[in-house]
N, C-alpha and C positions, 0 to 999 in steps of 0.2 A: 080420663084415667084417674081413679083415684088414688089415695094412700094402699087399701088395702091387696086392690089390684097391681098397684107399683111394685109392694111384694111381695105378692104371689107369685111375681115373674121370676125370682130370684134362683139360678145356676146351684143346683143342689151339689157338684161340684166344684166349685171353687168358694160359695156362698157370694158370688159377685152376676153383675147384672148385665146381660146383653139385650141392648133394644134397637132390633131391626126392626123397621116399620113400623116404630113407634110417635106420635103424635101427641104432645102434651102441652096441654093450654094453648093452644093457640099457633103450633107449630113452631111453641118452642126447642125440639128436637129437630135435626134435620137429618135424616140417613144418607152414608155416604156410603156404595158400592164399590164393595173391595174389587171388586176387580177392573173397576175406573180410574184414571190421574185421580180420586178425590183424597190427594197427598196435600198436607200446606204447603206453604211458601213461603215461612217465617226468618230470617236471618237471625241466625245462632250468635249466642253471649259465648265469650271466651272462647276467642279462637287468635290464630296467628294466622295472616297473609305472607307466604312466600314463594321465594321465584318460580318461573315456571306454572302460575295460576294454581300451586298448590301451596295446600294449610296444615297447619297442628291445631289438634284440638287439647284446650286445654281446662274441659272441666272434670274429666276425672285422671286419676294418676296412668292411666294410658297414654295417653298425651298422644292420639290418632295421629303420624303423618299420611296426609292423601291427595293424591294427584284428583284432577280434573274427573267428575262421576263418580270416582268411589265412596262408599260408606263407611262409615263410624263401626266400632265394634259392635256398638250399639244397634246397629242395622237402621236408624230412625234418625240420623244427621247426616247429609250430604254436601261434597262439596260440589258445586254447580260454574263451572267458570272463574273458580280464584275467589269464590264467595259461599259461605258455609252455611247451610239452613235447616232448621230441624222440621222432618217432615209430619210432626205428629204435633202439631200448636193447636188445641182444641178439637184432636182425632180419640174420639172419647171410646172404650172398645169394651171397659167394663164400670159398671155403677152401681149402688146399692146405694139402701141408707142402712147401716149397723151400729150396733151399741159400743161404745169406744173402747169398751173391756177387748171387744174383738180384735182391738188392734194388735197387741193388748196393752191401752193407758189403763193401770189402775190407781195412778194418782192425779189425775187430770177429770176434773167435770164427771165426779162419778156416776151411774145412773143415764146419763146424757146417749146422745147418738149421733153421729157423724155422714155427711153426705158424701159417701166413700167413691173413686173413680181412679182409672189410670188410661193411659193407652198403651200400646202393644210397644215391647221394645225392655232390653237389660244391660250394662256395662259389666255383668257377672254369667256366668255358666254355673250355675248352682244344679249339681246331678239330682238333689234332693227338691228339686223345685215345685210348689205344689201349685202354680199357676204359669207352666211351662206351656201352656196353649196359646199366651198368649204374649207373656216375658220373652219365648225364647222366639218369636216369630217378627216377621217385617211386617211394616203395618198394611202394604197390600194383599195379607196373608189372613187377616183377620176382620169380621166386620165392626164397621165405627159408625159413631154419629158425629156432627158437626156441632159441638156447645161451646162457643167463644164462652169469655170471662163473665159476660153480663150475664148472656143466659144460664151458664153454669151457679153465679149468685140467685138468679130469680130464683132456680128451681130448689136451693138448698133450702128457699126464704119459703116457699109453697112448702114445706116440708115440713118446715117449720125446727132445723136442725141446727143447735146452737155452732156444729164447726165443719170443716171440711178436711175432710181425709184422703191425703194423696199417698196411695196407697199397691195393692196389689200384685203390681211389677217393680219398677226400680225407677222413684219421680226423680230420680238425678237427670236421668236422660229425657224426660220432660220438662225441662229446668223453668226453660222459659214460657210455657205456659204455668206451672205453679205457680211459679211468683207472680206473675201481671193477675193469677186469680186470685190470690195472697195478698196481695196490697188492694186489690178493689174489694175485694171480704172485709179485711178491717175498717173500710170507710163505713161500712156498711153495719159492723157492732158483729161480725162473727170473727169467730176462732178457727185456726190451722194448724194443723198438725200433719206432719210427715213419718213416713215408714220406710225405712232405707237401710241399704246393708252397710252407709256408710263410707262408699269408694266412690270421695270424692275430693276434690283438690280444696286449700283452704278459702279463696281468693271466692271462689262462689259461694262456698258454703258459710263464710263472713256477711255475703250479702241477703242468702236464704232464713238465716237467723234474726236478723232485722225484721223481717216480715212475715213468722209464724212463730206460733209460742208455743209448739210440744216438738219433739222429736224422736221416734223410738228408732234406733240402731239393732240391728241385726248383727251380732256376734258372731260366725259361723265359729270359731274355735282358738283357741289361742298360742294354735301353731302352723308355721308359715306351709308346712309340709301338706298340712291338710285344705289350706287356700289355693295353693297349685294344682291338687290333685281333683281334689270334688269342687270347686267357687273359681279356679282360672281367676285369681285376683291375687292381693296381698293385704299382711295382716297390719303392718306397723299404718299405712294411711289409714286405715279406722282405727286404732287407738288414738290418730293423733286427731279424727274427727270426733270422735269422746271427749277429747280432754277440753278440745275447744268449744263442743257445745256447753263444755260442764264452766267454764268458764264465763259464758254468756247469762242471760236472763231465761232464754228458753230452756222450757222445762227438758228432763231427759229419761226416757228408761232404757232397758236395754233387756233383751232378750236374746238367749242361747238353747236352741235347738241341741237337742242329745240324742244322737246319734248314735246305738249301739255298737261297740268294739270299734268306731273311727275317731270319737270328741269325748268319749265319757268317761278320761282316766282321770281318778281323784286328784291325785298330785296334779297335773296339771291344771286341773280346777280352782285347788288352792294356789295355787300359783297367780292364776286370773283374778282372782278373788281379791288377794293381796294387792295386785299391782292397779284394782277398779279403787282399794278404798285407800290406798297413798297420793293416788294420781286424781282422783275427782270425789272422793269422801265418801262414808258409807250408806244417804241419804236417797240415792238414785236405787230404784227399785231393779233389782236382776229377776228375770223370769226364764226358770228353766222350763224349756215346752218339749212334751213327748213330741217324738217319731212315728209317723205313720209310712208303713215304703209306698213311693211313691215317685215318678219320672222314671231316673233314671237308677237310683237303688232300690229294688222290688227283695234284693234278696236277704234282706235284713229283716230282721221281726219289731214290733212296735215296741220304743224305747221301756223296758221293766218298769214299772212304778217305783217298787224300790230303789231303783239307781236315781230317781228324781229326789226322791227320800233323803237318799244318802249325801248326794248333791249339796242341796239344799242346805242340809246336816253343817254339813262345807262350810259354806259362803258367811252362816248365821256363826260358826265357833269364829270365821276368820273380820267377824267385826261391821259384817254389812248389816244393815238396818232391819231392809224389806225385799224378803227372799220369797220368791211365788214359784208355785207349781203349775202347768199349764198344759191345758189339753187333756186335763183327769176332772170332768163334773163332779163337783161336790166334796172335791178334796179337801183338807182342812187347810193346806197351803195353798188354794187359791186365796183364803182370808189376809186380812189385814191385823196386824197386832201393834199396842204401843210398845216400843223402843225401851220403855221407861217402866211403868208398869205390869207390861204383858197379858193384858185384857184386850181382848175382842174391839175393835173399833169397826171396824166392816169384812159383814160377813157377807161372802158369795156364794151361789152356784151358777157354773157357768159363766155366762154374761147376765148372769140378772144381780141386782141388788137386793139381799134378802133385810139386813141392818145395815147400819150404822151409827155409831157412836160416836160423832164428832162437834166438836163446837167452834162452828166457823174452821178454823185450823188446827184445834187443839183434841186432845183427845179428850170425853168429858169426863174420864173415872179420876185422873190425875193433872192434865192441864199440861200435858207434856206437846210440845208444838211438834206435829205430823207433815213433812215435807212434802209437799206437792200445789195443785192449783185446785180449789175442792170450791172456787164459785165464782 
């Protein structure tokens, strides 16, 4: 199978890749039938043993207590006998290789492309979910393949893809297979990046930072009203997982979905706005991305462009650097501008790179240093 047949296989929607029956190089894939035990048997990080053969789990702010067989919110960690394990350790359900724009990193490896993957499984109910096939389902629900760590690096390496993207569902709840693919990728000269909403406890997410260098956060909104009703989560643990990655070396952006008549009041905007460029400075790129309806909200219409406009408007009067438009091809606010003199450094459409204008880090009209990983 080659490259250009790997992506012709590719899930028109989700943009993500299911390969049943698939064979590559060498029988480096191995298909697992969902409707077999082909479950792992990994013993889960962060957790508590208590009486009775039951545990708390403690990698996101749920903190699961569960007796003997129950599962995680998550639906993908079990406790088995007094001992907690996550049932999806190299239960691979979707893959791709995409342009890292698609994450969307546009200050990370521009131009570049990512060997994207998740397994089945979420620590959030997002009604808005646009890979609820496979987020909101158990992994005997879903078909997978079997790609431990090594052969998960082989194939990034046949690919020829500078980093790995764990992505598409929620890799908090695949903790421990990201990282054990995360620290053998680095030995290896690649890069990892995460795509997460975020809700997760500090104590992991101290140790996940260690071991990949981008992270984009999923903002659903910056009121707790709206995390209860549509995401069944809360808002203050991802602010406070913002500040810490903005405190670290790993790189960060952050994106917010605008949701028409639920997330898109100005004033609250500027509210977020203020508290992203007091609390981690205004250097980290915010990407506002349209709405398509989609799951479980059909009865909405597709976020206006103008409200993304006006957004945006926002973010740039209240002092943020690098404000993006997203989900509009060919927008001017997909671009990039310097901070300093206001020239074009990279221009997009879509995920392609059409320019840019950068020298090594700097912009080259003015020499103003441009915040991100750009090699």
């Amino acid at each position: 199978m080659d490259r250009r047949d790997f992506l012709k296989c590719s899930l028109a929607t989700s943009g993500c890749l299911l390969l049943p029956g698939v064979s590559l190089s060498g029988n480096l894939f191995r298909v697992i039938n969902p409707a077999s035990t082909g479950l792992s048997r990994v013993e889960a990080r962060y957790y508590q043993k208590l009486p009775d053969r039951e545990i708390r789990c403690n990698l996101c702010p749920r903190y699961c207590q569960l007796g003997d067989r129950e599962r995680g919110f998550c639906g993908v960690r079990e406790n088995q006998g007094g001992k907690y394990y996550t049932l999806v350790y190299g239960q691979v359900a979707s893959l791709n290789v995409d342009p890292i724009e698609k994450k969307p990193f546009f200050h990370f490896l521009p131009g570049s492309e990512a060997f994207s993957l998740a397994t089945a499984g979420c620590n959030l109910h997002c009604k808005f979910c646009q890979n609820w096939e496979i987020s909101q389902m158990r992994p005997e629900q879903v078909k997978s393949i079997n790609l431990p760590p090594e052969a998960l690096i082989a194939a990034c390496e046949r690919y020829r893809c500078p980093a790995i993207a764990y992505t598409y569902t929620e890799p908090v709840v695949f903790f421990e297979y990201m990282y054990d693919c995360s620290v053998l990728a680095r030995k290896k000269g690649l890069k990892n990046v995460v795509v997460t909403a975020g809700f997760i406890n500090p104590e992991p997410l101290a140790d996940l930072i260690e071991v990949v260098e981008a992270i984009k956060v999923d903002l659903k909104s910056f009121n707790q009203s709206f995390y209860t009703e549509y995401v069944r989560g809360e808002l203050q643990p991802v602010l406070e997982t913002i500040k810490q990655i903005a405190r670290s070396k790993t790189w960060l952006e952050i994106v917010y979905l605008v949701i028409p008549s639920l997330n898109d009041n100005p004033q609250e905007i500027r509210e977020m706005c203020r508290w992203l460029k007091n609390e981690i400075g205004p250097d980290y790129p915010l990407h506002f991305s349209r709405f398509h309806p989609m799951y479980l909200i059909k009865n909405l219409p597709p976020t206006p462009v103008s409200t993304l406009e006006a957004l945006r408007e926002v973010a740039l009067t209240e002092g943020l650097h690098y404000v993006y438009v997203g989900n509009v091809p060919g927008h001017p606010g997909e671009n990039t501008y310097c901070p300093n003199c206001g020239k074009l450094i990279i221009e997009r459409y879509g995920y392609a790179i059409r320019k840019k204008e950068l020298s090594r880090n700097k912009c080259r009209h003015c020499g103003q240093v441009i915040a991100g990983v750009w090699n």
